[in-house]
VOBA-1610 file (N, C-alpha, C; in pm, whole numbers, padded with zeros to 5 digits, always signed):
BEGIN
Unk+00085-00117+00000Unk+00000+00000+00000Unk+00090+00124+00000Unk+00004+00228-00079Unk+00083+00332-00074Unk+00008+00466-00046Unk+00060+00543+00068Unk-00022+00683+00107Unk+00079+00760+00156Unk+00003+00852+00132Unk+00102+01032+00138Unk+00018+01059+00320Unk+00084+01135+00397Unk+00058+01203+00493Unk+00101+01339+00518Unk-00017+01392+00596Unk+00079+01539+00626Unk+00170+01557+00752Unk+00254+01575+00757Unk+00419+01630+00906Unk+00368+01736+00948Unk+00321+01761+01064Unk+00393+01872+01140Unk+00490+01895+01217Unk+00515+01981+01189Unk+00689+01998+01310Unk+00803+02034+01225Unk+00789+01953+01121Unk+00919+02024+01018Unk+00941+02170+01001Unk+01092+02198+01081Unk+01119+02322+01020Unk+01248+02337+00929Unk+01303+02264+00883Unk+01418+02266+00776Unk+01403+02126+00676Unk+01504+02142+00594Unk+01516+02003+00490Unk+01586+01916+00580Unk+01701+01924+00667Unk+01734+01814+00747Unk+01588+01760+00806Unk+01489+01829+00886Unk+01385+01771+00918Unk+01319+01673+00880Unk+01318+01696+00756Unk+01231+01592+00655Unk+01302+01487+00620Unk+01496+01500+00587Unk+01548+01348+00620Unk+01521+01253+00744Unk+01555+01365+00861Unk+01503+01233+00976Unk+01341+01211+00958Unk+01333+01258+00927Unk+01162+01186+00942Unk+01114+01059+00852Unk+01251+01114+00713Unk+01258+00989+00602Unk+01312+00871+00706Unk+01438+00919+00766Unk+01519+00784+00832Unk+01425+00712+00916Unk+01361+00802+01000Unk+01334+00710+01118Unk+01190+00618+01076Unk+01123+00635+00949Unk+01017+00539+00932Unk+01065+00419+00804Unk+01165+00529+00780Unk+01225+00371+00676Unk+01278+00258+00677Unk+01316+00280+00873Unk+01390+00171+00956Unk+01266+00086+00990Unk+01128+00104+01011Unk+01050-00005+01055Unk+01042-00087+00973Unk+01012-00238+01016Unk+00979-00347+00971Unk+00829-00351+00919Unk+00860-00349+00772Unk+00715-00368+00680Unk+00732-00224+00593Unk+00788-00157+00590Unk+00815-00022+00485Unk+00925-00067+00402Unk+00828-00030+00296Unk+00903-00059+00178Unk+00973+00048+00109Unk+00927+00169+00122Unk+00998+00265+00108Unk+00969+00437+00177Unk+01008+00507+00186Unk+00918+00639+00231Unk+01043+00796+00223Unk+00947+00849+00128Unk+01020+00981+00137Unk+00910+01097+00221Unk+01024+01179+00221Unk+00968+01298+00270Unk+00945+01420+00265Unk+00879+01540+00255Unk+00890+01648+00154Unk+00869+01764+00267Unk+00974+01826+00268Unk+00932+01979+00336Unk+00903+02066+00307Unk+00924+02057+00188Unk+00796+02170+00057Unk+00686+02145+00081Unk+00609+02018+00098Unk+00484+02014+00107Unk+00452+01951+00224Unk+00561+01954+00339Unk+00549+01896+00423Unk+00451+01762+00458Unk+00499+01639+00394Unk+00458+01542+00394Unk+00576+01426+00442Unk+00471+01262+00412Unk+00556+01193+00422Unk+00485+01051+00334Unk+00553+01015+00234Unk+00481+00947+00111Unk+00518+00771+00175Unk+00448+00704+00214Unk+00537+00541+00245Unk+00460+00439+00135Unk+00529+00347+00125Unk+00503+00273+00048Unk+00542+00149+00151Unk+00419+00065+00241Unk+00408-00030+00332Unk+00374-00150+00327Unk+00397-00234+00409Unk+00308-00399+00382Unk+00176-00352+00525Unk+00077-00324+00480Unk-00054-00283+00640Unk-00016-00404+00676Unk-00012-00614+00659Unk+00016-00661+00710Unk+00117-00642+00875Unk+00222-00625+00868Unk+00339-00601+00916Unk+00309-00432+01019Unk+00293-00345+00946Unk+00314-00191+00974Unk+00173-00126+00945Unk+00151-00041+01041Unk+00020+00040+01073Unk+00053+00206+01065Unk-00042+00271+00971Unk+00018+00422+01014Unk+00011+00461+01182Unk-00025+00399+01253Unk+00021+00456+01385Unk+00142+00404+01444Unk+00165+00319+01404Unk+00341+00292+01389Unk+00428+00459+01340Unk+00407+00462+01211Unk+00437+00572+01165Unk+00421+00751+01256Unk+00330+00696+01333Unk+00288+00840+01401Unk+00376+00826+01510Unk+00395+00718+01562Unk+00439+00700+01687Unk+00590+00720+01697Unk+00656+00659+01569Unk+00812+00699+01588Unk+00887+00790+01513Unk+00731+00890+01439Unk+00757+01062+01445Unk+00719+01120+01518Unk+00654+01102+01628Unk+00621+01192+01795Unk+00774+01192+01862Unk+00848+01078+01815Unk+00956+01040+01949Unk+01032+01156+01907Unk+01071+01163+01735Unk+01141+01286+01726Unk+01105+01411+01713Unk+01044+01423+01733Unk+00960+01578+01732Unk+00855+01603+01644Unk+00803+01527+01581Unk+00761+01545+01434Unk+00596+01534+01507Unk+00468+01548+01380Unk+00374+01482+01429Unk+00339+01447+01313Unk+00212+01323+01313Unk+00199+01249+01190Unk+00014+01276+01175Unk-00031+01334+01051Unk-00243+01352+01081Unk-00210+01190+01011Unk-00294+01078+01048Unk-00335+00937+01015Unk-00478+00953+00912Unk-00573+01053+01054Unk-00688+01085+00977Unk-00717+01129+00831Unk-00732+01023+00726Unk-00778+01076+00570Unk-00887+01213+00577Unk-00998+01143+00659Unk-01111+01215+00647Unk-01075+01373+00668Unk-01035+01397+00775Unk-00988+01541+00849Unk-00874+01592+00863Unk-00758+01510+00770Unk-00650+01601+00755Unk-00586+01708+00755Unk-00704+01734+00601Unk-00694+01909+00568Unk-00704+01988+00656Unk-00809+01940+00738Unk-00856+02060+00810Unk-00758+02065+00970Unk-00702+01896+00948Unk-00602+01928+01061Unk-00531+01978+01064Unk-00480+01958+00922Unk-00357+02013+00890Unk-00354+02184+00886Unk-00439+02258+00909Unk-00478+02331+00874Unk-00506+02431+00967Unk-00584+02348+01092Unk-00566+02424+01207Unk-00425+02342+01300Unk-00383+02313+01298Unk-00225+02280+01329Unk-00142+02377+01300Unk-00114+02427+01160Unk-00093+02529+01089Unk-00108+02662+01221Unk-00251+02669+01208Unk-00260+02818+01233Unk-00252+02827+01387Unk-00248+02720+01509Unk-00249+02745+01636Unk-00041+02745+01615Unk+00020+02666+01554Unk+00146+02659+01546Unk+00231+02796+01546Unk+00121+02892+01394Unk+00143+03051+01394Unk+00096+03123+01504Unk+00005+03093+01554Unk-00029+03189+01671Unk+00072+03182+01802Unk+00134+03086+01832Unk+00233+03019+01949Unk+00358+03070+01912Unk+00386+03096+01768Unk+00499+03141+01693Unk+00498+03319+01734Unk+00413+03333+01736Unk+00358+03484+01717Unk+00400+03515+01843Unk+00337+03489+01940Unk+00311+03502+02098Unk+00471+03492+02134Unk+00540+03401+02100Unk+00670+03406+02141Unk+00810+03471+02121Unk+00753+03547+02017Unk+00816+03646+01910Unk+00796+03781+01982Unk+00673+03769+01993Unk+00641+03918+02056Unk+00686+03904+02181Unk+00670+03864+02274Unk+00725+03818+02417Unk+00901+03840+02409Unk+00957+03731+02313Unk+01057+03790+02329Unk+01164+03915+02297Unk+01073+03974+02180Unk+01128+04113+02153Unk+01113+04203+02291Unk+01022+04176+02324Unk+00982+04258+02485Unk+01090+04250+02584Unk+01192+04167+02572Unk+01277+04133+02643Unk+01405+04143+02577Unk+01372+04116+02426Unk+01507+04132+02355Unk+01573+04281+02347Unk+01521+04383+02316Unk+01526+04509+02266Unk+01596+04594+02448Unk+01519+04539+02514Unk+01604+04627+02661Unk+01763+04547+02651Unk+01759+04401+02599Unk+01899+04329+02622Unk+01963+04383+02535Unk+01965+04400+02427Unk+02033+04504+02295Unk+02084+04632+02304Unk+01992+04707+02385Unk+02038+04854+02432Unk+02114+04807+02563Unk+02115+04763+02610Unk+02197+04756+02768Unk+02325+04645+02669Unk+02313+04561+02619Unk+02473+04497+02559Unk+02503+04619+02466Unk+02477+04715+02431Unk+02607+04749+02321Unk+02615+04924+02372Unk+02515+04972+02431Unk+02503+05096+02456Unk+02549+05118+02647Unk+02493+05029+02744Unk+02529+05065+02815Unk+02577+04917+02932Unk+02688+04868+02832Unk+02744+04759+02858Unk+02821+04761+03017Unk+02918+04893+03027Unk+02996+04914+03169Unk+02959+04981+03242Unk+02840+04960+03266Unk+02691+05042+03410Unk+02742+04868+03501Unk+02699+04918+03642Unk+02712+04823+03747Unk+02595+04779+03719Unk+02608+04633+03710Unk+02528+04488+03700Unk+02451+04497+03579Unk+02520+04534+03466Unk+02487+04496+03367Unk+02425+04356+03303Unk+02582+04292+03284Unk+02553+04136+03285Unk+02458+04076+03393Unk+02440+04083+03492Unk+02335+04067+03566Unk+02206+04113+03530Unk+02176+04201+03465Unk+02038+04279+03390Unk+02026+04174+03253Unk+02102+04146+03181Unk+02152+04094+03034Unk+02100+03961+03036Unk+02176+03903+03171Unk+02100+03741+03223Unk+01966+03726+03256Unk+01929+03774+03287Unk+01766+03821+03350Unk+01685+03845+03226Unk+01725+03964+03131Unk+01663+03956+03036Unk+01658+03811+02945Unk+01771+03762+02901Unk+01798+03691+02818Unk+01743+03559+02857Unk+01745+03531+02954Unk+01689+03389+03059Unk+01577+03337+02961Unk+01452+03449+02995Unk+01307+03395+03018Unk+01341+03379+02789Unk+01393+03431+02718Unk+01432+03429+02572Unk+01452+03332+02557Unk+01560+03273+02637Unk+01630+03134+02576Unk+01540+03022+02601Unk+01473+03018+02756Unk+01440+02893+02826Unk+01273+02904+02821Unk+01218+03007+02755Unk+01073+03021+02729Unk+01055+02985+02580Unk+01128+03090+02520Unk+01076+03087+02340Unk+01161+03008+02305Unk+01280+02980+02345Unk+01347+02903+02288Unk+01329+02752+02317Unk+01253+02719+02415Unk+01296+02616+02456Unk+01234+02475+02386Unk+01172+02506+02306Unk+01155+02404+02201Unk+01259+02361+02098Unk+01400+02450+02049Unk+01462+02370+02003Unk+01542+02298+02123Unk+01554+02308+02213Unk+01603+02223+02315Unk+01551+02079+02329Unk+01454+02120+02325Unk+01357+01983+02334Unk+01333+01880+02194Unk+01387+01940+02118Unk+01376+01900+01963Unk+01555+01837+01982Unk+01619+01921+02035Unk+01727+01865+02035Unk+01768+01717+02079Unk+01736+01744+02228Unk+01696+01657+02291Unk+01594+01505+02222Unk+01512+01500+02151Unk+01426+01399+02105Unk+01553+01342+01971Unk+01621+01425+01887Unk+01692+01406+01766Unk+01806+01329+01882Unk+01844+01365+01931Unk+01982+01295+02015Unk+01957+01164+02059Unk+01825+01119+02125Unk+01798+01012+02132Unk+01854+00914+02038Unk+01814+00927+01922Unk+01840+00883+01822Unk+01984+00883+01761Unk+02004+00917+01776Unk+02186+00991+01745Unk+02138+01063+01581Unk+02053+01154+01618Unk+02016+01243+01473Unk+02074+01374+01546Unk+02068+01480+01424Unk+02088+01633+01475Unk+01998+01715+01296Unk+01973+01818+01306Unk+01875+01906+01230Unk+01923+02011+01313Unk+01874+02149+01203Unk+01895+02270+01257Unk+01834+02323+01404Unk+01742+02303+01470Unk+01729+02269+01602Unk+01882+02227+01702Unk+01877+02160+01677Unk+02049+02094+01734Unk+02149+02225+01724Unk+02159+02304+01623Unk+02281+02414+01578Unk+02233+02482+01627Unk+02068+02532+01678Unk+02038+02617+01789Unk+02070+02638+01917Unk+02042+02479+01914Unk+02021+02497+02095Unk+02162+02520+02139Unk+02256+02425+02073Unk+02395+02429+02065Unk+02476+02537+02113Unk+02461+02630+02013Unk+02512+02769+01983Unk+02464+02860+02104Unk+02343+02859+02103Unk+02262+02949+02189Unk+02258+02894+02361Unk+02282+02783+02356Unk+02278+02716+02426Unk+02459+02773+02536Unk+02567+02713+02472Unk+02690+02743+02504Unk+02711+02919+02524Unk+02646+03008+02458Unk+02674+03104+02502Unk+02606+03156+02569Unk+02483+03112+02584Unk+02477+03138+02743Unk+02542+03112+02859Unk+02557+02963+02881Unk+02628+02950+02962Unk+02796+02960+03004Unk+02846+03030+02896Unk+03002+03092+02904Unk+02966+03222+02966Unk+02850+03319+02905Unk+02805+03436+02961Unk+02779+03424+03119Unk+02721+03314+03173Unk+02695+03305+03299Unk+02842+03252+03381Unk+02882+03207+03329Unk+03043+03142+03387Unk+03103+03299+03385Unk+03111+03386+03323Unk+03153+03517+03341Unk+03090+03617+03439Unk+02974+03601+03406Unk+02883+03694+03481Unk+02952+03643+03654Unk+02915+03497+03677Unk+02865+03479+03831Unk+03056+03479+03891Unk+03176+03452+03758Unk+03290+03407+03803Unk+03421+03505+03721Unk+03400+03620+03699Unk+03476+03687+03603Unk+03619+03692+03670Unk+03674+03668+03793Unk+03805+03636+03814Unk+03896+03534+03801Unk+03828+03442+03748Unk+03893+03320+03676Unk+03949+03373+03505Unk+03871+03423+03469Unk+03921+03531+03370Unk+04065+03614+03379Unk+04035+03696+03459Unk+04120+03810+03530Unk+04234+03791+03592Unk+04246+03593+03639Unk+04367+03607+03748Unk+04421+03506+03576Unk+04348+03510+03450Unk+04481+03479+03363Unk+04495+03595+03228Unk+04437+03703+03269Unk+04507+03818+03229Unk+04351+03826+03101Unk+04286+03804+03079Unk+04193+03780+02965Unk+04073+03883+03016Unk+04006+03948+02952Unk+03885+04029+02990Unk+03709+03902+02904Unk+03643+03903+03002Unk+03554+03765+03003Unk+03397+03893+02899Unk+03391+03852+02810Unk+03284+03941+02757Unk+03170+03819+02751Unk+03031+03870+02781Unk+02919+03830+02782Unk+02817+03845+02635Unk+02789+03688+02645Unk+02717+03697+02465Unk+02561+03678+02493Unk+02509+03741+02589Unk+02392+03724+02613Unk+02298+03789+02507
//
């Protein structure tokens, strides 16, 4: 048998390879690509052997989600879509609210007392609120020993925070080897 489904969760073309890998490994798929243009996922199965909730189940593990439903797809797919944009929205705006005071205090009024302390505070609720879904995306791909652009997020964003906080809370470990400790918050 052969059927197309719709993905949610894909946000890059690496996305759509793991989502190829991890259903092409079950027993009873005969083949399955995946499209992040049209965000899908096409398999070609034995139903004997393999069930699309098979398929749903070991794209939940990595972050992904799978509509099964023929009947109501569209429309899942559809409002999936638009609560996905609204959560997108909300977190965007939230964090500009927080981003824009961290921007003027890092480049304008960087050597005021407790700066970096203001910078961390701002930057915190950014990383570990709006951000914290590629963490968790990270986290699900690692299981696996996968990585996607999620992974180069959390990574990146991830490490400089916490070098920023190794400075912030410890800047004389810096200082007693002659180095000035700058914060990438």
């Amino acid at each position: 048998m052969k059927k197309t489904f719709p993905v949610t969760g894909m946000s890059c073309a690496s996305c759509a390879v793991s989502a190829e890998s991890v259903v092409k490994v079950l027993p009873g798929v005969l083949s399955a690509a995946a499209s992040y243009a049209n965000t899908s996922l096409q398999v070609e199965y034995n139903p004997d052997k393999v069930k699309p909730a098979d398929f749903k189940h070991a794209l939940e593990e990595i972050g992904y989600g799978l509509l099964i439903d023929e009947k109501n797809s569209d429309k899942e797919k559809s409002d999936s879509d638009k609560a996905h944009y609204a959560q997108l929205k909300k977190r965007t705006i939230i964090s500009a609210i927080f981003t824009v005071p961290l921007v003027i205090i890092g480049m304008v009024f960087m050597n005021m007392p407790y700066a970096n302390y203001m910078m961390m505070a701002l930057a915190t609720p950014v990383l570990l609120w709006s951000g914290r879904q590629f963490f968790i995306n990270t986290y699900k791909q690692a299981k696996h020993f996968s990585a996607n652009m999620d992974t180069l997020v959390a990574v990146s964003t991830g490490m400089a925070y916490l070098f920023s906080a190794f400075v912030t809370f410890f800047p004389h470990v810096l200082y007693n080897l002659y180095m000035h400790g700058h914060v990438y918050f």
